[in-house]
N, C-alpha and C positions, 0 to 999 in steps of 0.2 A: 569458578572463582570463589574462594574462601569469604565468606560472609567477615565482616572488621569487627572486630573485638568492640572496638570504642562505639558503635553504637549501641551495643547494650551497657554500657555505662550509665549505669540511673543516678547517678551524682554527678555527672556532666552536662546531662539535656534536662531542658524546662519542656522546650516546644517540638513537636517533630521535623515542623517550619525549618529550622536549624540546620536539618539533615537534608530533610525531603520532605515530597506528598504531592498533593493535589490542591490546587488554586485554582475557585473557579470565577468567571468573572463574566461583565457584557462589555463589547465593545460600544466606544461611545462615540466612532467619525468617521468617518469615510463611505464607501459602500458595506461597510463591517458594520453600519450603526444598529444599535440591538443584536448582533449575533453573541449567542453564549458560549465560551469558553472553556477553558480546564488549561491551566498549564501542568502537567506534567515534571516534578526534577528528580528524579531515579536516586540524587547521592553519590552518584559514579561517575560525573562531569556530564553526563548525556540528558537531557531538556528536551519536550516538545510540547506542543500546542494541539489542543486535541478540539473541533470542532463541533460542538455538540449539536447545534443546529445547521450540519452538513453531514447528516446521516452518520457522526461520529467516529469523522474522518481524522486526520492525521495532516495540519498545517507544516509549519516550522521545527525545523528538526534541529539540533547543534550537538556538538559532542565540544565540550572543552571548548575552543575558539575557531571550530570549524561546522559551516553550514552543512550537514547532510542534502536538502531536499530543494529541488528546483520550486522556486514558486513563480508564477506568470507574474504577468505585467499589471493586473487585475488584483490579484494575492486576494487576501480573506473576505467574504462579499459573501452578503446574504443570500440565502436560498433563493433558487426560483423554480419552483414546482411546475412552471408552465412549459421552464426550456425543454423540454421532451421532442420537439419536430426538429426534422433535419438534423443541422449543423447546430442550431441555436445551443446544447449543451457546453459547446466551447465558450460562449458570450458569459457563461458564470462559472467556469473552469480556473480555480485557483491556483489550481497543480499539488505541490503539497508532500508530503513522506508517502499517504498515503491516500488515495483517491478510490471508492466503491464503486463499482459498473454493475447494473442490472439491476432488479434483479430477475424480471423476465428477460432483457435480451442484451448483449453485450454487443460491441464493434461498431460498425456504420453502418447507418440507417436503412431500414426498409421502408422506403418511401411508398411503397405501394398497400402497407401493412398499416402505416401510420406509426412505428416505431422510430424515436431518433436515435442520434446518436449516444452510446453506452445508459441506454436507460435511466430512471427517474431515480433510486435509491439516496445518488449524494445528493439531491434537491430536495430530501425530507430533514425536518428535524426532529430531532431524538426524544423519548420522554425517559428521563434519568431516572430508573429503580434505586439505585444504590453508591455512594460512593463511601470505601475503606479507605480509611486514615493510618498509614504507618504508626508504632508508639515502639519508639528503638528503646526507650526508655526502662521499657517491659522484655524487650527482643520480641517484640512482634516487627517484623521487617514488610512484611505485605503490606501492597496496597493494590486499591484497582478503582475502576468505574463503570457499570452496569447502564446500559439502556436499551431501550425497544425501539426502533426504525417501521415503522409501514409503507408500503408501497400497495395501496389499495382503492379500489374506486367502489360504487354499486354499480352491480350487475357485471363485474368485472373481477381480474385479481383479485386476490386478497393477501400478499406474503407480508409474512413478519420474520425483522431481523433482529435477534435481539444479541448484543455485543458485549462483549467482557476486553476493556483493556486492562491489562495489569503488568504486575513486576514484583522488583524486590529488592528494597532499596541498597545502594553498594553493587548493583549490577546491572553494567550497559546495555541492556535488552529490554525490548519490549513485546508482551505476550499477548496475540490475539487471540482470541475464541467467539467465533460466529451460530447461531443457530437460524435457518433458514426454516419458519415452518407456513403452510399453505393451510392458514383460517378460513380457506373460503369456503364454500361447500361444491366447488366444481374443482376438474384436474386442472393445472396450471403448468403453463411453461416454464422453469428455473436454469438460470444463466449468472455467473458468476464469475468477477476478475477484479484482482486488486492491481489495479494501476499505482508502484512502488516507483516513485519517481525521485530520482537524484542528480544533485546538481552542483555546480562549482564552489569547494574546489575538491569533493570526491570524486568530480568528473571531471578532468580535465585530459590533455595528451600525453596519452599513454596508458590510464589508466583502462586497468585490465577486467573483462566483462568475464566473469565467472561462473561455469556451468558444466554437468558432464551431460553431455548427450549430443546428438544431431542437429541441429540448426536449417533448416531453407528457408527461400525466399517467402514474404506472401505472395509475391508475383502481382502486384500493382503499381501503377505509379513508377516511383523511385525503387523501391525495393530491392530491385535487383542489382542498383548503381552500387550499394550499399552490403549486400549478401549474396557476393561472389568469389568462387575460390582466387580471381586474380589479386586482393588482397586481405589484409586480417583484422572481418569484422569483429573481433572479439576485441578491441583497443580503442579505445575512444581516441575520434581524431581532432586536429586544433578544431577550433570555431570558424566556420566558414562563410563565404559571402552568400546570405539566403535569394538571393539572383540564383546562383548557380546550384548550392548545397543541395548532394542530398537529403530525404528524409523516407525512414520506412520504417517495415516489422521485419522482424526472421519469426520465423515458428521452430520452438525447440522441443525436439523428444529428450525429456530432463533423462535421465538414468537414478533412479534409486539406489539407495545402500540396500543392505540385507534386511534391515525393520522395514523399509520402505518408503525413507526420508530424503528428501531431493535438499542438495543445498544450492544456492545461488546467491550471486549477487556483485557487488562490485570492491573494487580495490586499486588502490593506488600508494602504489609501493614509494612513492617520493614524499610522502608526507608525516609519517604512514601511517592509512586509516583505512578503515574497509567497512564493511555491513555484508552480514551475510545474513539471508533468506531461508532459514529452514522450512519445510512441508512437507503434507503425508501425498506423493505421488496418486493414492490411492483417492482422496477428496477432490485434489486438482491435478489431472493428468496432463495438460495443457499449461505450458512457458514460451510467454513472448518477452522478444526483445526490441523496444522502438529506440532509435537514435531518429533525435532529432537536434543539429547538431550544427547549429545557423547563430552566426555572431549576434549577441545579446537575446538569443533564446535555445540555450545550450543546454541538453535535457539527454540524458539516458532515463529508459525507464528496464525495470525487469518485473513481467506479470505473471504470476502466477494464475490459473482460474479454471473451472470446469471446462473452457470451451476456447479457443481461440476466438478471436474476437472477428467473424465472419458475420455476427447479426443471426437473429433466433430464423426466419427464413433459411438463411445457408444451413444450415445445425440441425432443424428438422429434414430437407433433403439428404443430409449427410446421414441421418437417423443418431446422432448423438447429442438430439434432446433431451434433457431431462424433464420428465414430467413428474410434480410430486401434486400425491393424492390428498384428496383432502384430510387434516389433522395432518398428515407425513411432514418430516423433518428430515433437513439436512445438515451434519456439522463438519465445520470447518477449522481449524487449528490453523497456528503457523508465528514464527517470532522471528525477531531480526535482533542482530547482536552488534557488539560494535567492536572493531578491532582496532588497538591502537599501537600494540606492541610490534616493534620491527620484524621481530622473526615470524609471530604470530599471522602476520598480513604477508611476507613471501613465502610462508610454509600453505593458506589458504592458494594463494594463486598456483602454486608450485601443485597444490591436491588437484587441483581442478574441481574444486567443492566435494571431491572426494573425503569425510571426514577420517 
């Protein structure tokens, strides 16, 4: 997309406010009380809410007058560094654009290990290095927000995540860049998955789940009610009575282009809007797809992440642990765009995130 002339206009703009930036703020009510903020406004109709003390995650999404991102019943709610056993991670599960799992172990729990579910990561809060301020005024069009996440104990872990969100203002996208590095002085288990959750009305019936590759069951539960050749799990279906609904994962082998970029994501050709998931196959080999798809909690997610989400247990059996040494680092890329043009959104479905 062509950068707008009229931002660099230095006799038009006082404020960058005007156009865009970064707004940061504390909530002051709810279960949100004292959590820190960032809203995020791109300049391109696309807005989010960036969670600084949730491991600086990704709340509220909107594009122009449409919600992107499922958020629970719960929505924005202070940390809880304790939720780590069992189930308890879901009790301060906001839901969100975008949710961090791990970052030693991902999926459901290993009760016998003492790990819960999708690890401690989004239950830290962030210490903010840096935030860049657009100045269209100049044609500096960038902006972003820098922080460092710990997931560390004594005598234990030690990993630091430190996060770059950023952009550019006049375009519907948002750019992640992760670095995973292991401060401790012992080897470490590393496990990583962005739980990328969306929600009505990006999700509604019919809208099409977008992917090139292989898809199966995980074969629990539901799973396979849901990811079976006798119908077409790639469609979001109506919202169903959660008495009966199903709810699962598929596990997909994504296909890369020739660089090596996986795209995914969703679209719904009736509106028409879409978001699509770039990534380097090569960082996150592993794509899930959960529908969970129960009247008045009506959730597509697509994960991208080192591991399928089987819990660091299954992943060491499996031998597709990663273990990073001490000082070693991991980097992670990946952005999501927004699609709002008619052709633009059945020409993505029509690729098969082929670009």
């Amino acid at each position: 997309m062509a950068q707008r002339k009229s931002f660099c206009r230095q006799d038009r703009i006082n404020h960058h406010s005007q156009i865009g930036g970064i707004e940061t703020s504390v909530q002051d009510n709810g279960p949100a009380r004292g959590v820190r903020i960032a809203w995020i406004n791109t300049g391109s109709g696309l807005r989010y809410k960036v969670a600084v003390d949730r491991g600086l995650d990704i709340l509220d999404a909107f594009y122009q007058q449409h919600s992107l991102a499922w958020i629970s019943h719960l929505g924005l709610n202070a940390p809880r560094p304790d939720a780590h056993q069992g189930l308890e991670w879901l009790s301060s599960f906001g839901g969100g654009l975008l949710t961090t799992c791990g970052l030693t172990h991902v999926g459901a729990p290993d009760n016998d290990e003492g790990r819960g579910l999708h690890g401690r990561i989004s239950n830290q809060p962030a210490e903010v290095e840096s935030i860049i301020q657009p100045d269209p005024a100049h044609g500096k069009l960038d902006y972003g927000i820098t922080a460092v996440i710990k997931e560390s104990r004594v005598f234990g872990p030690c990993l630091e995540l430190r996060r770059t969100i950023s952009g550019q203002l006049g375009q519907p996208r948002i750019d992640i860049k992760d670095t995973v590095t292991n401060r401790g002085p012992a080897p470490t288990p590393h496990m990583i998955l962005y739980h990328i959750n969306f929600g009505w009305p990006l999700v509604d019936e019919g809208t099409d789940i977008v992917y090139r590759g292989k898809c199966r069951s995980r074969g629990e539960g539901m799973d396979d009610k849901i990811f079976n050749n006798q119908q077409n799990y790639r469609r979001c279906p109506a919202p169903m009575d959660g008495a009966t609904a199903p709810e699962g994962c598929g596990y997909i082998e994504a296909t890369p282009d020739a660089k090596g970029i996986c795209r995914a994501g969703l679209a719904n050709a009736k509106i028409p809007l879409a978001v699509v998931i770039e990534y380097r196959k090569k960082q996150m080999p592993c794509l899930t797809n959960w529908q969970h798809c129960w009247k008045n909690e009506y959730i597509t997610a697509v994960e991208p992440g080192t591991n399928f989400p089987t819990g660091q247990a299954q992943a060491r059996r499996d031998k597709k642990l990663i273990t990073l040494q001490p000082g070693q680092n991991r980097n992670y890329e990946f952005n999501l765009t927004v699609l709002a043009d008619k052709r633009e959104v059945e020409q993505f479905i029509k690729s098969g995130g082929e670009k």
